[in-house]
Structure formats: structure tokens, C-alpha cells
Backbone atoms as SQL, in Angstrom:
CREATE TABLE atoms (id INTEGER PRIMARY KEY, chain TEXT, resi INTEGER, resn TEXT, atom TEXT, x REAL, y REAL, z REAL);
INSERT INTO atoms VALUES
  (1, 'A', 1, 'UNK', 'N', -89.150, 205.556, 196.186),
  (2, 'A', 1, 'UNK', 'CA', -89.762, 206.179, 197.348),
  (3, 'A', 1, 'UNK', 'C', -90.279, 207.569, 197.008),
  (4, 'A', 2, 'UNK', 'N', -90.687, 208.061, 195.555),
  (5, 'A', 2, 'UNK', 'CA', -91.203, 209.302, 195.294),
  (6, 'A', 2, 'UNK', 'C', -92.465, 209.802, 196.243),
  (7, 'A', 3, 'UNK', 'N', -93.209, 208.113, 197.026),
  (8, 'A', 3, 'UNK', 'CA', -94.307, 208.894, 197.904),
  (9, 'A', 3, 'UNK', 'C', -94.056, 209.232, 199.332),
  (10, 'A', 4, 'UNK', 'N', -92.328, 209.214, 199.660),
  (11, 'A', 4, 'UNK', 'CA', -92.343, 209.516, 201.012),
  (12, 'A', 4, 'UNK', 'C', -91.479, 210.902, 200.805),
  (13, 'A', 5, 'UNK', 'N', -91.727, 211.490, 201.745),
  (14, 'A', 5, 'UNK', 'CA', -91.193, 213.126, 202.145),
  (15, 'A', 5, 'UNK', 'C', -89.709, 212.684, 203.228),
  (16, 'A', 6, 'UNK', 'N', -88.833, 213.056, 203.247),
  (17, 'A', 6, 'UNK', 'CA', -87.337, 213.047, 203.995),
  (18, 'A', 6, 'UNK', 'C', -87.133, 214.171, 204.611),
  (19, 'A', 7, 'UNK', 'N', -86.924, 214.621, 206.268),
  (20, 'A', 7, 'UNK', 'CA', -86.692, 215.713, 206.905),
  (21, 'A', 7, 'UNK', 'C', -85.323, 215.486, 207.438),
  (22, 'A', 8, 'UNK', 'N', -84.960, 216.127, 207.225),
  (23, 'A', 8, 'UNK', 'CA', -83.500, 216.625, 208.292),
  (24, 'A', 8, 'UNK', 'C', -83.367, 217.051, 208.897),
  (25, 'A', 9, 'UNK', 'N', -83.670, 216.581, 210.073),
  (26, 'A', 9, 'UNK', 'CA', -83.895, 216.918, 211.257),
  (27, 'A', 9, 'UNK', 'C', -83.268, 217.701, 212.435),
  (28, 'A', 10, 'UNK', 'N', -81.545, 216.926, 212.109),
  (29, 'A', 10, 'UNK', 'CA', -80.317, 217.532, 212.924),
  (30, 'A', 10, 'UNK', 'C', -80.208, 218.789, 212.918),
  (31, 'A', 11, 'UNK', 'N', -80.794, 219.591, 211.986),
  (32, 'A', 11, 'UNK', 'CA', -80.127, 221.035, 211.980),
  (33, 'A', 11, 'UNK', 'C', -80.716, 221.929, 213.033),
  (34, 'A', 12, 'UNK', 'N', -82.627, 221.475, 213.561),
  (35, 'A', 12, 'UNK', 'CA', -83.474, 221.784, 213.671),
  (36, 'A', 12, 'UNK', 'C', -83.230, 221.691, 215.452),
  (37, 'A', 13, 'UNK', 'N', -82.338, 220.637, 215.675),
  (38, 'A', 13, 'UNK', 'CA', -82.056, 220.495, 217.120),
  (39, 'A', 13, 'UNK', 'C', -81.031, 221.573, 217.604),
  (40, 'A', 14, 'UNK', 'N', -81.457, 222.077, 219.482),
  (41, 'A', 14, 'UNK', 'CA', -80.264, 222.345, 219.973),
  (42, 'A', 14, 'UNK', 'C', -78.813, 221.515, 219.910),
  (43, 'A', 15, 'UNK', 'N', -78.125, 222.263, 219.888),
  (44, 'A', 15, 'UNK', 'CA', -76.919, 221.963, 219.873),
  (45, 'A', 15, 'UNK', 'C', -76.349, 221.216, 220.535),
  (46, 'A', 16, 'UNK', 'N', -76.947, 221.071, 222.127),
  (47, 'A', 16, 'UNK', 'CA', -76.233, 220.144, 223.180),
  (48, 'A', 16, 'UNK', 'C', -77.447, 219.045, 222.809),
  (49, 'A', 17, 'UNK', 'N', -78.514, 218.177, 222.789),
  (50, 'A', 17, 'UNK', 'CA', -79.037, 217.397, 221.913),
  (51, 'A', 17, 'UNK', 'C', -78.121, 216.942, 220.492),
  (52, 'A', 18, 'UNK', 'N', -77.666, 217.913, 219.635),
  (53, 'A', 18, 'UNK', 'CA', -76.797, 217.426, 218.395),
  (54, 'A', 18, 'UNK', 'C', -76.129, 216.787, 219.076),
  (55, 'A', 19, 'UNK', 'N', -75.457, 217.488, 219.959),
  (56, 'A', 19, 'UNK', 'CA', -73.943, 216.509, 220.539),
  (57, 'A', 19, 'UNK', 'C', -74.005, 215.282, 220.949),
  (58, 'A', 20, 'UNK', 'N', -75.448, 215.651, 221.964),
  (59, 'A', 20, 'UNK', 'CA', -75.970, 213.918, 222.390),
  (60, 'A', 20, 'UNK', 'C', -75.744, 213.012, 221.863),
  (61, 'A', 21, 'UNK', 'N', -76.559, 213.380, 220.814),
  (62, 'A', 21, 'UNK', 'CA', -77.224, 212.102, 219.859),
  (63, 'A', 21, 'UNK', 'C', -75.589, 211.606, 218.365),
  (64, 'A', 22, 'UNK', 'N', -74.939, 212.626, 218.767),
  (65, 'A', 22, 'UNK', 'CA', -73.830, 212.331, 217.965),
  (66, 'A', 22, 'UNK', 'C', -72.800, 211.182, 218.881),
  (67, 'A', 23, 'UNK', 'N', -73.002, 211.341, 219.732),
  (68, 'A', 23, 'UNK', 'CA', -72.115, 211.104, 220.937),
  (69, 'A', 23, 'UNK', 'C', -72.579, 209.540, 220.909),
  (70, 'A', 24, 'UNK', 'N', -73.824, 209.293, 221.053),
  (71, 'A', 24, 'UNK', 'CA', -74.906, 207.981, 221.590),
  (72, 'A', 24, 'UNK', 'C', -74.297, 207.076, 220.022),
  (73, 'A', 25, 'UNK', 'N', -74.402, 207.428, 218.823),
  (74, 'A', 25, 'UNK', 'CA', -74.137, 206.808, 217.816),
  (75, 'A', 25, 'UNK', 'C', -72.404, 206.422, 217.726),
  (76, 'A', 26, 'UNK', 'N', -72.130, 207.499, 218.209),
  (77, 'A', 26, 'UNK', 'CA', -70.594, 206.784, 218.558),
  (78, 'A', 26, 'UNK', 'C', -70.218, 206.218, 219.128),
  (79, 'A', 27, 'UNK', 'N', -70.292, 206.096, 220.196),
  (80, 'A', 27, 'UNK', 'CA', -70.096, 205.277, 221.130),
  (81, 'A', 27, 'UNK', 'C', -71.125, 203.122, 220.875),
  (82, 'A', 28, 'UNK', 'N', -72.441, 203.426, 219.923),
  (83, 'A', 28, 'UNK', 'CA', -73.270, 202.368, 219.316),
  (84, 'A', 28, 'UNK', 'C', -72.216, 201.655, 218.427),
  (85, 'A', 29, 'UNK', 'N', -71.255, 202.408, 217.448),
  (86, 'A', 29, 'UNK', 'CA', -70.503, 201.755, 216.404),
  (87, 'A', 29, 'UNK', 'C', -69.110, 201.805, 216.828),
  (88, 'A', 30, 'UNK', 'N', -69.030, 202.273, 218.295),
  (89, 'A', 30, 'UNK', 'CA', -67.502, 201.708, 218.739),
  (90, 'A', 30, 'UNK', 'C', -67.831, 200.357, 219.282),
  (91, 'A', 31, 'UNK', 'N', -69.010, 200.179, 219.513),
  (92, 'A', 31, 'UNK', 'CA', -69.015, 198.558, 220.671),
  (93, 'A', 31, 'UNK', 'C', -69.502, 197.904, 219.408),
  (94, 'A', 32, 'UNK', 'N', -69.312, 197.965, 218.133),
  (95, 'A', 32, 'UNK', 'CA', -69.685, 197.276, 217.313),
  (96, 'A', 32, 'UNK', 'C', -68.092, 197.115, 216.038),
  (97, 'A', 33, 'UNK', 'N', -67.204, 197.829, 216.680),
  (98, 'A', 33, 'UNK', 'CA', -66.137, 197.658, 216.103),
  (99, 'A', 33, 'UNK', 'C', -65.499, 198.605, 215.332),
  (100, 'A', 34, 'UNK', 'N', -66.411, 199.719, 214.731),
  (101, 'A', 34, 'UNK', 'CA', -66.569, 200.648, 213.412),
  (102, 'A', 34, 'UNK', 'C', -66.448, 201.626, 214.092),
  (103, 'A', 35, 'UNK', 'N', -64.992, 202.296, 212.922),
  (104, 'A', 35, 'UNK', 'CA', -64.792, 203.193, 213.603),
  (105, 'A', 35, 'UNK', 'C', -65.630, 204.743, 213.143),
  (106, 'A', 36, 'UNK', 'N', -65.833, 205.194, 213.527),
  (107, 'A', 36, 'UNK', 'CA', -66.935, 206.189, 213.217),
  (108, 'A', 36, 'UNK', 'C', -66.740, 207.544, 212.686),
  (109, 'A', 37, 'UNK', 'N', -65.631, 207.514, 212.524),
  (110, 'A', 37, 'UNK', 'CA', -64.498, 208.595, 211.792),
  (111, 'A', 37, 'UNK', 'C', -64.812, 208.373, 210.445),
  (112, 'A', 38, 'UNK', 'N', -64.813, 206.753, 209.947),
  (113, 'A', 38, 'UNK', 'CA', -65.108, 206.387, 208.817),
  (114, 'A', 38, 'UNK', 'C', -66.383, 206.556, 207.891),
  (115, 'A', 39, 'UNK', 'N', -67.204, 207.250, 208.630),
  (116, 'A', 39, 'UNK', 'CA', -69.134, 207.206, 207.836),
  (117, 'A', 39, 'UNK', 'C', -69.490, 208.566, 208.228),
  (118, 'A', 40, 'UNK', 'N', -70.272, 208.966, 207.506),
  (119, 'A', 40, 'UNK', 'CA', -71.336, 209.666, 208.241),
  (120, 'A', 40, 'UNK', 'C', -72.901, 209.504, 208.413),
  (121, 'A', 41, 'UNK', 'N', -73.161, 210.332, 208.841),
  (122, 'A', 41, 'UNK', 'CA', -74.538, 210.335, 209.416),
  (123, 'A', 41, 'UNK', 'C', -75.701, 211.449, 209.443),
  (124, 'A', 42, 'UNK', 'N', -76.888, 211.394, 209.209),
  (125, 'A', 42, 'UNK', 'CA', -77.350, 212.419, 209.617),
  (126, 'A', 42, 'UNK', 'C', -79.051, 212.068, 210.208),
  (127, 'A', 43, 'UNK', 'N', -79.854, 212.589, 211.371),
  (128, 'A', 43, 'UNK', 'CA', -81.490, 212.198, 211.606),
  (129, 'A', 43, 'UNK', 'C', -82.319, 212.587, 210.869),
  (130, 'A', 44, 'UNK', 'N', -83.409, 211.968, 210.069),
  (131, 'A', 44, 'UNK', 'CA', -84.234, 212.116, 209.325),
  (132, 'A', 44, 'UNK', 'C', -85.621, 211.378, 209.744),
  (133, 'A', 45, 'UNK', 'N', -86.342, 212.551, 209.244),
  (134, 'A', 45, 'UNK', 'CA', -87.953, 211.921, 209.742),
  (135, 'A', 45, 'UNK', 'C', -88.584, 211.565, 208.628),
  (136, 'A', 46, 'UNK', 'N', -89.246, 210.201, 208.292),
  (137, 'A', 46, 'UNK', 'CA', -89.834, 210.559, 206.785),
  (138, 'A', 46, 'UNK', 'C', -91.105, 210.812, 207.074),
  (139, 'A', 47, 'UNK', 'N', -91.842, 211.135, 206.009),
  (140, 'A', 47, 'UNK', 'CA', -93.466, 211.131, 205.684),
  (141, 'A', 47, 'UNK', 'C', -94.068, 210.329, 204.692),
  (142, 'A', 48, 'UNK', 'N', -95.486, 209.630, 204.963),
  (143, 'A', 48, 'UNK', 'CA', -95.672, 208.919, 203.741),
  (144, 'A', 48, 'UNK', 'C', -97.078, 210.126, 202.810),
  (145, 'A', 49, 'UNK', 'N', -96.653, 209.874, 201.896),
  (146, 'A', 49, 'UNK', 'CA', -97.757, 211.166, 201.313),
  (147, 'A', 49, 'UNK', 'C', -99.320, 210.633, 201.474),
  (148, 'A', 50, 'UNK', 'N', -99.374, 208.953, 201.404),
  (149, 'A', 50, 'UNK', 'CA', -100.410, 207.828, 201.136),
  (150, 'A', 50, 'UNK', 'C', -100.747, 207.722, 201.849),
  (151, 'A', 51, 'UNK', 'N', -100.041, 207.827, 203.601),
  (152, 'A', 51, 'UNK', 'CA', -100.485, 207.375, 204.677),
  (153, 'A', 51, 'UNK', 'C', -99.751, 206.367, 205.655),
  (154, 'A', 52, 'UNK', 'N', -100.312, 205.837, 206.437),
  (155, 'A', 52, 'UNK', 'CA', -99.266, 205.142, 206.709),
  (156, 'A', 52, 'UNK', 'C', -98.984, 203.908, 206.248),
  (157, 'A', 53, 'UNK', 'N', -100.678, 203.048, 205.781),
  (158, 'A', 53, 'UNK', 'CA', -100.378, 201.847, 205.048),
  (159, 'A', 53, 'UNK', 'C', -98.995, 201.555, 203.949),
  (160, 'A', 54, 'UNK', 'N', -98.245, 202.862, 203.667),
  (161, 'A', 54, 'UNK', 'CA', -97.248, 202.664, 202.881),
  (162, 'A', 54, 'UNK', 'C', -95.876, 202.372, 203.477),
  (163, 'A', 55, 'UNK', 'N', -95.814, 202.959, 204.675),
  (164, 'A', 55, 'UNK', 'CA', -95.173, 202.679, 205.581),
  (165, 'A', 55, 'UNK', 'C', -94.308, 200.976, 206.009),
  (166, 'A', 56, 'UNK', 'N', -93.198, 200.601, 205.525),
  (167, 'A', 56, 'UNK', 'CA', -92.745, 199.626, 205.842),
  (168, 'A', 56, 'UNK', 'C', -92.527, 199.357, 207.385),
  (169, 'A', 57, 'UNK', 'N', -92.565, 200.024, 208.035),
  (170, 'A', 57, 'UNK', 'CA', -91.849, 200.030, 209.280),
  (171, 'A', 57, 'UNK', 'C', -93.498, 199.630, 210.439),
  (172, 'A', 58, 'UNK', 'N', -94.809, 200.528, 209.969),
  (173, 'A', 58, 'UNK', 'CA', -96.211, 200.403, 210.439),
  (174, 'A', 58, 'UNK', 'C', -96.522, 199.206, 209.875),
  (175, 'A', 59, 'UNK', 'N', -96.132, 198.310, 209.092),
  (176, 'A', 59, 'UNK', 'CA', -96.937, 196.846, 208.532),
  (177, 'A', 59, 'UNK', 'C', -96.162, 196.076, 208.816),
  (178, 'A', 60, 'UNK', 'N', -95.247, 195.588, 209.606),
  (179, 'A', 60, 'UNK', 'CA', -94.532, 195.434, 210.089),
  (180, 'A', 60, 'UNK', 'C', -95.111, 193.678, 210.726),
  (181, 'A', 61, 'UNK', 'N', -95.287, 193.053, 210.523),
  (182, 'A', 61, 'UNK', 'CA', -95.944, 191.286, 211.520),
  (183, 'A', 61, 'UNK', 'C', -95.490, 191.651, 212.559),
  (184, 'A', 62, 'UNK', 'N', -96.457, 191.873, 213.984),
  (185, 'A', 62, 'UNK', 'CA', -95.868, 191.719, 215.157),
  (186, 'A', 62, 'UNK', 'C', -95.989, 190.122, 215.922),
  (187, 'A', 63, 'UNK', 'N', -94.369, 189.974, 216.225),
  (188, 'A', 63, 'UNK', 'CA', -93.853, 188.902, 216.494),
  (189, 'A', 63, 'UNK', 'C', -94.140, 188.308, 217.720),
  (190, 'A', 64, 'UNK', 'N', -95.160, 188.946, 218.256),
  (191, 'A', 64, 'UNK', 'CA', -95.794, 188.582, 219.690),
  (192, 'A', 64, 'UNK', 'C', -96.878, 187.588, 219.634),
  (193, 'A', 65, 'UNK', 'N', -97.228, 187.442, 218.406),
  (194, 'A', 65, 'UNK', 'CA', -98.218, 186.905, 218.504),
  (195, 'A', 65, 'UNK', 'C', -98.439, 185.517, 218.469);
């Protein structure tokens, strides 16, 4: 992945947002069994340097069709 850029995002947020979104993921991997003590985590934005055609997530087959 040397052509995508990685942001870290969490640091960049208010604090009551951090908590949110810390809160929302915990509560995602308690109803999934995992306890969340066990991992960590952090939000990241990527960039593609190429565009987006590089993008796995934008080429994506939409299943509607």
C-alpha cells in the first residue's frame, strides 16, 4: 500500500466525540462477544495518491444491480 497516505484521525477530534466513538465500538464488540479490553483501536482516514480508481472500497460491484 506504498500509494495510499494513513491519517490518524482520533487525536484531531474533541474529546467528548473521542469518547463517543470509543464508547459506540465498545459496546459493537460487546454484542459480538469480544471483550474490548483485549484489542485496540484507533480512526484512520486513508488517501489514494493515484486516485480513487485505486481505491478498493470505490470499485467495489454494487450489489443492486
Amino acid at each position: 500500500m506504498s500509494n495510499v497516505l494513513e491519517f490518524d484521525i482520533m487525536d484531531c477530534l474533541p474529546k467528548t466525540l473521542q469518547h463517543h466513538i470509543t464508547d459506540v465500538i465498545r459496546e459493537a464488540l460487546a454484542d459480538e462477544d469480544i471483550d474490548p479490553a483485549t484489542i485496540g483501536f484507533h480512526l484512520a482516514a486513508y488517501y489514494t495518491l493515484e486516485g480513487a480508481s485505486n481505491c478498493p472500497h470505490c470499485n467495489e460491484e454494487d450489489d443492486d444491480d
